[in-house]
Backbone as XML, in Angstrom:
<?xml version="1.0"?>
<chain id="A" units="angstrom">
  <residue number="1" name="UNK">
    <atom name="N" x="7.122" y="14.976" z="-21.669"/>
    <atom name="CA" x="7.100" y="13.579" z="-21.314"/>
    <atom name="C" x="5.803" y="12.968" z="-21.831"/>
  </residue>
  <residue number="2" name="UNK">
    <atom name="N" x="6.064" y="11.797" z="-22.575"/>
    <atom name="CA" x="4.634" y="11.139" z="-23.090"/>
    <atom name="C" x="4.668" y="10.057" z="-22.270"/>
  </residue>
  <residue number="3" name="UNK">
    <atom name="N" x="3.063" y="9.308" z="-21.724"/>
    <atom name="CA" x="3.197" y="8.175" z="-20.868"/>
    <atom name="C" x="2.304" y="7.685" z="-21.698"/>
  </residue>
  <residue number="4" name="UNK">
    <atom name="N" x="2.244" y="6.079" z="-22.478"/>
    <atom name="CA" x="0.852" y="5.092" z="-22.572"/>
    <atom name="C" x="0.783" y="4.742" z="-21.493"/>
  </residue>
  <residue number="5" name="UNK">
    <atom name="N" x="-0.913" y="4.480" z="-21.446"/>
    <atom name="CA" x="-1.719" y="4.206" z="-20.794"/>
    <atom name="C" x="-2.738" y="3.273" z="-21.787"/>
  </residue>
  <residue number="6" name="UNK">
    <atom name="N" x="-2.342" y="1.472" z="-21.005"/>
    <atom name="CA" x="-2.994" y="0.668" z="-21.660"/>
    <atom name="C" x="-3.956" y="-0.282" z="-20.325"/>
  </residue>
  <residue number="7" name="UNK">
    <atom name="N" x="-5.112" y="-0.794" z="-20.561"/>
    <atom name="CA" x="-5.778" y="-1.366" z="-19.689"/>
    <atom name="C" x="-6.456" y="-2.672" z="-20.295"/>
  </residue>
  <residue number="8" name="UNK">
    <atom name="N" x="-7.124" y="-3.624" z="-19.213"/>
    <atom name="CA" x="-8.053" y="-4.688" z="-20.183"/>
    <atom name="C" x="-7.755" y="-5.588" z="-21.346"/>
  </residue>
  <residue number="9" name="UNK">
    <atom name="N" x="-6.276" y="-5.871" z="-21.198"/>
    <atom name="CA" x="-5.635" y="-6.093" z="-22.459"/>
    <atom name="C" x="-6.280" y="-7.854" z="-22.848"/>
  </residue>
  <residue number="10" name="UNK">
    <atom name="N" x="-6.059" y="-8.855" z="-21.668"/>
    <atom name="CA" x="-6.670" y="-9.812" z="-21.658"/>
    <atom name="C" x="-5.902" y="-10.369" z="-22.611"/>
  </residue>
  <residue number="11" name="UNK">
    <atom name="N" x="-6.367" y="-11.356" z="-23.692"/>
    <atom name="CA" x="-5.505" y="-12.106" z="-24.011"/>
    <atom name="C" x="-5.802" y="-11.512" z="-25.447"/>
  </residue>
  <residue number="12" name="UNK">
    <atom name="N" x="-5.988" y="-10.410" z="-25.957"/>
    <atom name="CA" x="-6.303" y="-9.691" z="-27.021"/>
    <atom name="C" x="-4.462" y="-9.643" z="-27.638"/>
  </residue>
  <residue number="13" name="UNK">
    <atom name="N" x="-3.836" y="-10.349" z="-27.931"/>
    <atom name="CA" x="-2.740" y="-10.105" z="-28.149"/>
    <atom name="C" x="-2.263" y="-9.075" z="-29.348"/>
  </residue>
  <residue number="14" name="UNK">
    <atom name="N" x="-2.718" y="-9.305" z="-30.370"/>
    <atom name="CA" x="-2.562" y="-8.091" z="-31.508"/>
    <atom name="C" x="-3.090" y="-7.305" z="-31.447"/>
  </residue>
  <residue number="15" name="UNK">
    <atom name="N" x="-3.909" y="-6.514" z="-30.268"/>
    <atom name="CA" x="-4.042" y="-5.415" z="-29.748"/>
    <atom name="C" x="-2.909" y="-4.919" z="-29.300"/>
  </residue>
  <residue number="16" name="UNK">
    <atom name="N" x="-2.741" y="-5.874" z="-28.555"/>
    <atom name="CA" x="-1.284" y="-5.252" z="-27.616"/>
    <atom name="C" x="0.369" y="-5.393" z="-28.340"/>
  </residue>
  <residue number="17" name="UNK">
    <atom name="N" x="-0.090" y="-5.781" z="-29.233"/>
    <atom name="CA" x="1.197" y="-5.679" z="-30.364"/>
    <atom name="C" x="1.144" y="-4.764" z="-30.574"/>
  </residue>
  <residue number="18" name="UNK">
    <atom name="N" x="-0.446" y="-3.930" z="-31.139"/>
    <atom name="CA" x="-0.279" y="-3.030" z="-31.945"/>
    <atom name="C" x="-0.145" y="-1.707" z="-31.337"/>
  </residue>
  <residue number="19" name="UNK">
    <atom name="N" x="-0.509" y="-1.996" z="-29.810"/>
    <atom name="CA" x="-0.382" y="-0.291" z="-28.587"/>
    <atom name="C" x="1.089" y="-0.456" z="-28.620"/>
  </residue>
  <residue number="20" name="UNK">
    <atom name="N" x="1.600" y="-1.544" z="-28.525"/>
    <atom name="CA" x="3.525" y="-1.081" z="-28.452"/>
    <atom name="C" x="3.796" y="-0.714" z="-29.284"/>
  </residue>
  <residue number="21" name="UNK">
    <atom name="N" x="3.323" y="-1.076" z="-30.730"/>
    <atom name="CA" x="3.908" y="-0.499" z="-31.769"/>
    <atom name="C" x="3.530" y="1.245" z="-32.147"/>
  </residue>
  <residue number="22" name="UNK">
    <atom name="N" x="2.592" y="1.558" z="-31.555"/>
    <atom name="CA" x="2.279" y="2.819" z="-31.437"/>
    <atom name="C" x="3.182" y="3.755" z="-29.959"/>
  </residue>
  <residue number="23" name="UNK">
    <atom name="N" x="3.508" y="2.834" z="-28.837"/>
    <atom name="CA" x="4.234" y="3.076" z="-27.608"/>
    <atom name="C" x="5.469" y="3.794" z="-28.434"/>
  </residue>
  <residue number="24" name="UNK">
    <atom name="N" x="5.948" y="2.806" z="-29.010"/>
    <atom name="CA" x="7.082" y="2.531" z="-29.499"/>
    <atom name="C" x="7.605" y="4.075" z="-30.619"/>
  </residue>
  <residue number="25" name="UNK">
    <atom name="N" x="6.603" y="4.324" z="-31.317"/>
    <atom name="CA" x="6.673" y="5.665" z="-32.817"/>
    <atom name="C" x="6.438" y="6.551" z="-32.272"/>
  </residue>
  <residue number="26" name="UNK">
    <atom name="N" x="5.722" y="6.859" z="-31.037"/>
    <atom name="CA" x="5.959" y="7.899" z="-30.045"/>
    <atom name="C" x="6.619" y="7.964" z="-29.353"/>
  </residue>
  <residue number="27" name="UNK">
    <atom name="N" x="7.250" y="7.394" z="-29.180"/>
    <atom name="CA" x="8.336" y="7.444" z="-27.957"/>
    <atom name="C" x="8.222" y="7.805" z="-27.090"/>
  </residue>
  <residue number="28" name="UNK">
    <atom name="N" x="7.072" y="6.864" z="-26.012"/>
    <atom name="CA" x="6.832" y="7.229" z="-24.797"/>
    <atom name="C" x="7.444" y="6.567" z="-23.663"/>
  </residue>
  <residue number="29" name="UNK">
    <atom name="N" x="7.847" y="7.517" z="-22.819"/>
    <atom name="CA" x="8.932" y="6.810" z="-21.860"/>
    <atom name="C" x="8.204" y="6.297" z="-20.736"/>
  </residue>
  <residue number="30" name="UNK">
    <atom name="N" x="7.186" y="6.061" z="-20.532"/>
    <atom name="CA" x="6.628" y="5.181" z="-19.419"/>
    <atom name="C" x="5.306" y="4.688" z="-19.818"/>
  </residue>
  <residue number="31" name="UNK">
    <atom name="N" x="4.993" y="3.495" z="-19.369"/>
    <atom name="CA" x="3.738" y="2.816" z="-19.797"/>
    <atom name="C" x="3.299" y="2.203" z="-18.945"/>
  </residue>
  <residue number="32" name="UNK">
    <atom name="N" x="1.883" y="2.592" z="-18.537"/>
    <atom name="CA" x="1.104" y="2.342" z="-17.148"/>
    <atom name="C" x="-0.019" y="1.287" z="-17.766"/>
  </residue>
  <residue number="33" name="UNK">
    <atom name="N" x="0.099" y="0.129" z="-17.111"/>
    <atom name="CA" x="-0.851" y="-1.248" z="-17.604"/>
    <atom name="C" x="-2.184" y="-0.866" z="-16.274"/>
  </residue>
  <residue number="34" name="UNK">
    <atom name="N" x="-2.935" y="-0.453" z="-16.829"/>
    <atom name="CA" x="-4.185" y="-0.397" z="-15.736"/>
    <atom name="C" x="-4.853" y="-1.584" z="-15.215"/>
  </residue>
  <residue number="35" name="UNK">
    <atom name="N" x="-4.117" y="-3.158" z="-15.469"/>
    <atom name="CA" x="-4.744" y="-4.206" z="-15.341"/>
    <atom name="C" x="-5.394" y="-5.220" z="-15.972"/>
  </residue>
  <residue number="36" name="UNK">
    <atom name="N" x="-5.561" y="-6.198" z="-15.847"/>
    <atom name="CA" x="-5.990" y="-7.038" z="-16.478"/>
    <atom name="C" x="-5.487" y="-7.958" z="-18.075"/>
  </residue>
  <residue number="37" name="UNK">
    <atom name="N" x="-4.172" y="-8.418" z="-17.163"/>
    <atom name="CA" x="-3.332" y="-8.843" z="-18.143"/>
    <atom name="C" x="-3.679" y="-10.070" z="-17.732"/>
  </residue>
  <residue number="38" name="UNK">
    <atom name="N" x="-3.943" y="-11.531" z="-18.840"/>
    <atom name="CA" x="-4.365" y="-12.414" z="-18.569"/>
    <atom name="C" x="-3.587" y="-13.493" z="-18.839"/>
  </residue>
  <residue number="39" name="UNK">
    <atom name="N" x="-2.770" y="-13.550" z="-19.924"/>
    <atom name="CA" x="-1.855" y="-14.345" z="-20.074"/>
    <atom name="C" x="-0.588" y="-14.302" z="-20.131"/>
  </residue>
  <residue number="40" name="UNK">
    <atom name="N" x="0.503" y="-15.309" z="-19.880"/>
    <atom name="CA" x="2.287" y="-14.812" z="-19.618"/>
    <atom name="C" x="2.653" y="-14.589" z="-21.527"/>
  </residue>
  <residue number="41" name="UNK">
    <atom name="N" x="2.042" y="-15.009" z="-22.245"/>
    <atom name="CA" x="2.402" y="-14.556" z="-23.489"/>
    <atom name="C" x="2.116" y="-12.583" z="-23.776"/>
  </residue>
  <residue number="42" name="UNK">
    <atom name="N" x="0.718" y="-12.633" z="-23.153"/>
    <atom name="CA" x="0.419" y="-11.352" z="-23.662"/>
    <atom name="C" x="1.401" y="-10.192" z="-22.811"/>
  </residue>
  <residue number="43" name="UNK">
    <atom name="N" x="1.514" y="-10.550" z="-21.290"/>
    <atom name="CA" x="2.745" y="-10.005" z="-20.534"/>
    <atom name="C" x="3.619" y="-9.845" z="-21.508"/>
  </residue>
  <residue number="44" name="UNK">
    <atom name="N" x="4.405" y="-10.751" z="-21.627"/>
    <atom name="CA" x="5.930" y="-10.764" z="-22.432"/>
    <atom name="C" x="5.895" y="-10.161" z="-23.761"/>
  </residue>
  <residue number="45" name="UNK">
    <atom name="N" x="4.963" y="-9.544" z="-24.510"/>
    <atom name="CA" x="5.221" y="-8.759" z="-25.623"/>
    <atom name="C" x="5.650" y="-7.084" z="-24.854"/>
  </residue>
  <residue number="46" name="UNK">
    <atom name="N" x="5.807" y="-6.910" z="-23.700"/>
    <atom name="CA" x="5.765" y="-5.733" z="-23.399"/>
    <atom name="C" x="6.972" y="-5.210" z="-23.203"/>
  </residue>
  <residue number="47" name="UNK">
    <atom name="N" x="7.858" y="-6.612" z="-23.140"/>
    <atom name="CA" x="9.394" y="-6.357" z="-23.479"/>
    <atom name="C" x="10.051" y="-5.833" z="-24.723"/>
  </residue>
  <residue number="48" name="UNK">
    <atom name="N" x="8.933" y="-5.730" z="-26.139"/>
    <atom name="CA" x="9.504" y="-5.119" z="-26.652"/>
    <atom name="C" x="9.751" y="-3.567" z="-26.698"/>
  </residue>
  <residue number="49" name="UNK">
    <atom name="N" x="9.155" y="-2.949" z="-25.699"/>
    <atom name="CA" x="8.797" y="-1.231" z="-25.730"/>
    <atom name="C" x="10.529" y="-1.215" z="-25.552"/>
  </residue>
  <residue number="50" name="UNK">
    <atom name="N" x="10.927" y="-0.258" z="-26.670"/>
    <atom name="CA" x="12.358" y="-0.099" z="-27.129"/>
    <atom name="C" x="12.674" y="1.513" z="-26.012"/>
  </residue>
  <residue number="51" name="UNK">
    <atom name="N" x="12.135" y="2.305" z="-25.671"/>
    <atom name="CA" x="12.442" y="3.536" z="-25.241"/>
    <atom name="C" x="11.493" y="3.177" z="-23.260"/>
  </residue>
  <residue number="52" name="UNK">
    <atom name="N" x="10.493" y="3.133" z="-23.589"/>
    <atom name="CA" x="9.566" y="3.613" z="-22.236"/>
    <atom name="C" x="9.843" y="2.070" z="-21.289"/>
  </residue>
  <residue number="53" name="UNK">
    <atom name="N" x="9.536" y="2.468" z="-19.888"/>
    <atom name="CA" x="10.065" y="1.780" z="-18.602"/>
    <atom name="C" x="8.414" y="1.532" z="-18.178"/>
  </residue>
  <residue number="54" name="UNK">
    <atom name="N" x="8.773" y="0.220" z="-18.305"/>
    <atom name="CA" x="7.282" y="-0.031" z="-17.823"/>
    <atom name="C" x="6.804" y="-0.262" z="-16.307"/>
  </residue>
  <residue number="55" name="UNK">
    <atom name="N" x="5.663" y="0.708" z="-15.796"/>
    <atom name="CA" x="5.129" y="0.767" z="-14.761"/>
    <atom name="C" x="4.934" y="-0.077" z="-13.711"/>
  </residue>
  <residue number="56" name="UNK">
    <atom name="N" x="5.636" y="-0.584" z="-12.916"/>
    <atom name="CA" x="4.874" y="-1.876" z="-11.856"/>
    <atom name="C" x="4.068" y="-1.539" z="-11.129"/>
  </residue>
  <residue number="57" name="UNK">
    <atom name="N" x="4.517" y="-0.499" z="-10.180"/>
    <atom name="CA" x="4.242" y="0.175" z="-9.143"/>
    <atom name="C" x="3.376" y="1.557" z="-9.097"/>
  </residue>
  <residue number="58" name="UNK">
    <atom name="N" x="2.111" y="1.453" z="-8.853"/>
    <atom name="CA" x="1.501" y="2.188" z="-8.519"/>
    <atom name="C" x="0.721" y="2.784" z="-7.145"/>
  </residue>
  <residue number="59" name="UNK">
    <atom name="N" x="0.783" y="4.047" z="-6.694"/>
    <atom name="CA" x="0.321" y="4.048" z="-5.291"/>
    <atom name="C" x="-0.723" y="5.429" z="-5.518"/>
  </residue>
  <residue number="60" name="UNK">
    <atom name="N" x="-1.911" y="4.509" z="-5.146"/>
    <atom name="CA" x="-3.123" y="6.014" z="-5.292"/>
    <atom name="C" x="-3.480" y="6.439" z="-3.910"/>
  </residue>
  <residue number="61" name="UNK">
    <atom name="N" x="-3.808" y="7.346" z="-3.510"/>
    <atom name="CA" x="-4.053" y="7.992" z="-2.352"/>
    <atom name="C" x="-4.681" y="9.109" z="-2.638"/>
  </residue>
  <residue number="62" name="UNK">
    <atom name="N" x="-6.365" y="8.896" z="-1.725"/>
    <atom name="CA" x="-7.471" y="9.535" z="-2.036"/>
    <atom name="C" x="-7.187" y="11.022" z="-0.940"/>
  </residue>
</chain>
């Protein structure tokens, strides 16, 4: 099982084009956003991940 793990994305958008497009040639089936998504454009490129289910829900417990 491969998971991305992307964080800090902010409104860096062709960053985050370019982690899906790498999400995407690996074919990783889940992708964990560590935060800091800043705009509804940069959100909505994440609909293109063709294989992996993207993360909403996270629960940490120390």
């Amino acid at each position: 099982m491969q998971i991305g793990i992307i964080s800090d994305s902010h409104d860096h958008h062709s960053n985050v084009l370019r982690a899906i497009e790498i999400f995407n040639e690996s074919n990783v089936e889940y992708v964990l956003h560590a935060g800091d998504i800043v705009s509804p454009f940069t959100a909505k490129a994440f609909a293109d991940l063709r294989i992996a289910k993207f993360i909403e829900t996270v629960v940490a417990i120390q």
